[in-house]
C-alpha positions as CSV (number, residue, x, y, z in Angstrom):
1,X,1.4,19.8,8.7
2,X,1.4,16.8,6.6
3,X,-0.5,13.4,7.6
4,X,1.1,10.8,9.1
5,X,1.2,8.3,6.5
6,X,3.3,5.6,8.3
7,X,0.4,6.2,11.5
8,X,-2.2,5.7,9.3
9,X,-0.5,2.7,7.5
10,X,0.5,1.2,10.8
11,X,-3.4,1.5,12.6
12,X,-5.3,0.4,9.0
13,X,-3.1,-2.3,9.7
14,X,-3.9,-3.0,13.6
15,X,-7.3,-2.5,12.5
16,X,-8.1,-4.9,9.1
17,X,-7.3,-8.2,11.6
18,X,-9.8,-7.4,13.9
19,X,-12.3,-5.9,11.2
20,X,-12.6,-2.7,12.7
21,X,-14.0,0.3,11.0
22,X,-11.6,3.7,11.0
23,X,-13.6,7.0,10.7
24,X,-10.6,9.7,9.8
25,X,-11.8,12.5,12.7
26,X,-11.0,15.4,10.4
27,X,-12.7,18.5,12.0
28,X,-10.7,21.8,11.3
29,X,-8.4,20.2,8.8
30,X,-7.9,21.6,5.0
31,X,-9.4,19.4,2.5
32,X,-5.8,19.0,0.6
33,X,-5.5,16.5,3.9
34,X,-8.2,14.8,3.3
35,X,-7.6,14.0,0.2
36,X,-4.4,13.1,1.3
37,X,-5.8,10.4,2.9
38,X,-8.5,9.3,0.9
39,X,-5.6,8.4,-1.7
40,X,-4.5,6.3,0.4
41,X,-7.9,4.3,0.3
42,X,-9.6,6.3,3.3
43,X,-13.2,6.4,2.5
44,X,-14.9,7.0,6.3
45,X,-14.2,10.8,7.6
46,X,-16.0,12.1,10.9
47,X,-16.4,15.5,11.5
48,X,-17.8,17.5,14.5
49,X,-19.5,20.6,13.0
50,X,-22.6,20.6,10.1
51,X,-21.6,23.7,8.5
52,X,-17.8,22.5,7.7
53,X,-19.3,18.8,7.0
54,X,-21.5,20.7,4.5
55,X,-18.6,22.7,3.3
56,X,-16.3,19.6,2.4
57,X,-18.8,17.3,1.4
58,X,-19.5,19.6,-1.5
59,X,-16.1,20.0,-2.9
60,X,-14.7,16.7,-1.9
61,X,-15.0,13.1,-3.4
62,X,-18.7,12.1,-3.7
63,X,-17.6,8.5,-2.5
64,X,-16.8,10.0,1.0
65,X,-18.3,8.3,3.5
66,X,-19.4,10.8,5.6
67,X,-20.0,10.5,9.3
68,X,-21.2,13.0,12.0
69,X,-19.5,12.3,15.3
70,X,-20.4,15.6,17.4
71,X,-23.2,17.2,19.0
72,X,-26.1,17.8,17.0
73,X,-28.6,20.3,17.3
74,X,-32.4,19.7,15.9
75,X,-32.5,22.6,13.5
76,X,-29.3,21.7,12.1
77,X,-29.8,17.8,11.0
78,X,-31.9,19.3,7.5
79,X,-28.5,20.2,6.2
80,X,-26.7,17.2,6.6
81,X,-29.7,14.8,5.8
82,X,-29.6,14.5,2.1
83,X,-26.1,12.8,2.2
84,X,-24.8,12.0,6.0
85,X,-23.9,8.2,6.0
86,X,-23.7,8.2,9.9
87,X,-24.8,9.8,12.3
88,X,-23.2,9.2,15.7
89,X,-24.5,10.8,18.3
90,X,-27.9,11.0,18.8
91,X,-29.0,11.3,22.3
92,X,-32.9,12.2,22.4
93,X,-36.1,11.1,21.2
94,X,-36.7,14.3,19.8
95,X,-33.4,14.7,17.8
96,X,-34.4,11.3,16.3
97,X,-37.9,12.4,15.4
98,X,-36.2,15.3,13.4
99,X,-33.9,13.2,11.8
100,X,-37.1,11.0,10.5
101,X,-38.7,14.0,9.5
102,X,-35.9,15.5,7.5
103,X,-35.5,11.4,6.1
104,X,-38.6,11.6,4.6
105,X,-38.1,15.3,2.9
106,X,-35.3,13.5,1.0
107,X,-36.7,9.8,0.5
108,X,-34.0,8.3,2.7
109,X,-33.2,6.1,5.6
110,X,-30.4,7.7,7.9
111,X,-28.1,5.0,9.5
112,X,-27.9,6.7,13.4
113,X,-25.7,5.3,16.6
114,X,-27.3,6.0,20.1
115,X,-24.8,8.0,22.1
116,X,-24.7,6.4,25.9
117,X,-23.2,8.5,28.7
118,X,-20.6,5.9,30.0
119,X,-18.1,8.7,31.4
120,X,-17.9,10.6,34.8
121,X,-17.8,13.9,33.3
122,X,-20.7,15.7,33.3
123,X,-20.0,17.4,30.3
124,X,-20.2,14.4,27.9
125,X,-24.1,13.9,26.5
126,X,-25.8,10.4,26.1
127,X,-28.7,8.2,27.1
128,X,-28.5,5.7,30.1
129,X,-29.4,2.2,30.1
130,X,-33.7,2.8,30.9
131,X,-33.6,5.9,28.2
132,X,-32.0,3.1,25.8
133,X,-34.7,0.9,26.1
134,X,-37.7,3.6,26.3
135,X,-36.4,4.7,23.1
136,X,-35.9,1.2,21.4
137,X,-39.6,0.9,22.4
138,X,-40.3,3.4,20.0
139,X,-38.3,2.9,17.3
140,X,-40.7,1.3,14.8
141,X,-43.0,4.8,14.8
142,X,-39.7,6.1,12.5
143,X,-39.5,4.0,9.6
144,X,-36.7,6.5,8.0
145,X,-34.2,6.2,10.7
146,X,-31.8,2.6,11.1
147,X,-30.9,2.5,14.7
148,X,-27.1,0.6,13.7
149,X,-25.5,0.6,17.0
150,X,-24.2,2.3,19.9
151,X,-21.3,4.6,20.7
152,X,-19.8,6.0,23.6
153,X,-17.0,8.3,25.0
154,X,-15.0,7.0,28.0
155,X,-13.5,9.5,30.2
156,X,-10.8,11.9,29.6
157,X,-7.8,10.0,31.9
158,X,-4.9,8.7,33.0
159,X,-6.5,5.6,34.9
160,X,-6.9,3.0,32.2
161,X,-8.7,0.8,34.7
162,X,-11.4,3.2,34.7
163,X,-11.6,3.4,31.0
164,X,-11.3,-0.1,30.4
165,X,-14.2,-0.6,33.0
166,X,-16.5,2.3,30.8
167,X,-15.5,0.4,27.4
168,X,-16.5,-2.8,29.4
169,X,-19.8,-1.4,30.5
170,X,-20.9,0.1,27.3
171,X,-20.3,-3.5,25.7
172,X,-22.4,-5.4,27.6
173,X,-25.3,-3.1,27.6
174,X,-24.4,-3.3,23.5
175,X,-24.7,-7.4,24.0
176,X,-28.2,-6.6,25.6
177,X,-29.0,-5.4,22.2
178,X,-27.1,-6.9,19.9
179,X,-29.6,-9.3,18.2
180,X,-32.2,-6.0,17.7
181,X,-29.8,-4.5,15.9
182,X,-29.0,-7.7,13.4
183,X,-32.9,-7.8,13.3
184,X,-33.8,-4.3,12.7
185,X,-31.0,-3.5,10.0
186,X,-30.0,-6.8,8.7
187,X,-26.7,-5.8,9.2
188,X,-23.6,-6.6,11.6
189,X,-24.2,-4.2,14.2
190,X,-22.0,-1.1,14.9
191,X,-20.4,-0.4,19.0
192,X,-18.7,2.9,18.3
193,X,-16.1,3.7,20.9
194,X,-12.3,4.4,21.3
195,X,-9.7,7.3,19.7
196,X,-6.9,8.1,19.2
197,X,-5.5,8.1,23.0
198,X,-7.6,5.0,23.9
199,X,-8.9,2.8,20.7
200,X,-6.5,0.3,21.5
201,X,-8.6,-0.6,24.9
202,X,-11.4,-0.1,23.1
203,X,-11.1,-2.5,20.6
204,X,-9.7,-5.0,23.0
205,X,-13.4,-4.2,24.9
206,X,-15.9,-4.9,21.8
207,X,-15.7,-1.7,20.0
208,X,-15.7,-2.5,15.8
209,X,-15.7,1.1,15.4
210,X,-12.7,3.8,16.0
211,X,-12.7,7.3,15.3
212,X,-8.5,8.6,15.1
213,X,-7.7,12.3,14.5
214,X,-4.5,13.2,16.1
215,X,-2.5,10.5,15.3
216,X,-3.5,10.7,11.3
217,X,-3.7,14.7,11.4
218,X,-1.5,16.1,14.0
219,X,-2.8,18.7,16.4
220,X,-5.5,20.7,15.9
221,X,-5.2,24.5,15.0
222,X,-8.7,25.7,17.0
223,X,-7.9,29.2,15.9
224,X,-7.8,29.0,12.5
């Protein structure tokens, strides 16, 4: 199936007057996608598992921006270390201290998000608010990791009340913050939240940071 071109057009445009970053979700797609996109001018792709980000950031433009946006496991971050541009999740202490580590091996500073549990579900990972601050506490012992921001998943429904109120929440605990970030990184500060069913809210709630598969891709094949 070919990208949506005239979605991608129409949500670059949405974005651009707000000045919100699009990160491409392109787990289980074929890199002729990809480039499809990145012709276009894409630059930013997100994808959810290290041994297919390892995979297509070999053979694909070196320019890619590439971003980590799913769970990831200690002994997996040395693969992704010497080129990742992002990495979005991270939900421990100790997945921080191996990111560090593996920093170091290849004389870099990784960019991370914190991940915060702001949904119901139980499955979704993240730190709350007092985990948040034990690990900002912390920080400076791990001089090859750049704490950039936050991100967050909202839950998976219907009731946009309840999702507005979990894009709401993760925003003001990102305020709480906000000047660390600018201090620590010298950068504007990155609130990753919202896709493709819900970045609309979430951009109307703080978030300068979408990640949109579905809409640019289609659905995804799992079996492939």
């Amino acid at each position: 199936m070919p990208i949506n071109t005239t979605a991608y057009q129409q949500i670059t445009n949405e974005l651009s007057s707000t000045n919100t970053t699009l990160v491409a979700v392109s787990k289980t797609k074929p890199n002729e996608d990809l480039i499809s996109l990145y012709e276009l001018g894409q630059k930013d792709f997100g994808e959810n598992y290290v041994q297919e980000l390892v995979d297509k950031a070999a053979s694909l433009p070196k320019d890619i921006r590439w971003h980590f946006i799913g769970h990831l496991q200690s002994n997996k971050v040395k693969y992704i270390a010497p080129f990742v541009y992002l990495i979005h999740g991270v939900d421990s202490l100790k997945l921080l201290q191996e990111i560090n580590k593996q920093a170091i091996k290849n004389n870099r500073v990784i960019d991370c998000l914190l991940q915060i549990h702001i949904a119901e579900e139980e499955t979704k990972f993240g730190l709350d608010a007092t985990e948040l601050g034990q690990i900002i506490t912390q920080i400076d012992q791990l001089p090859n990791v750049r704490i950039c921001g936050l991100m967050g998943m909202a839950s998976f429904s219907e009731d946009q009340h309840k999702v507005r109120n979990e894009f709401n929440n993760l925003n003001s605990l990102f305020t709480q913050y906000k000047s660390w970030f600018v201090a620590h990184t010298g950068k504007a500060p990155i609130l990753s939240m919202g896709m493709s069913g819900d970045y609309a809210m979430a951009i109307e709630a703080g978030s300068t940071l979408v990640r949109i598969g579905s809409l640019l891709f289609g659905a995804r094949n799992y079996a492939q």
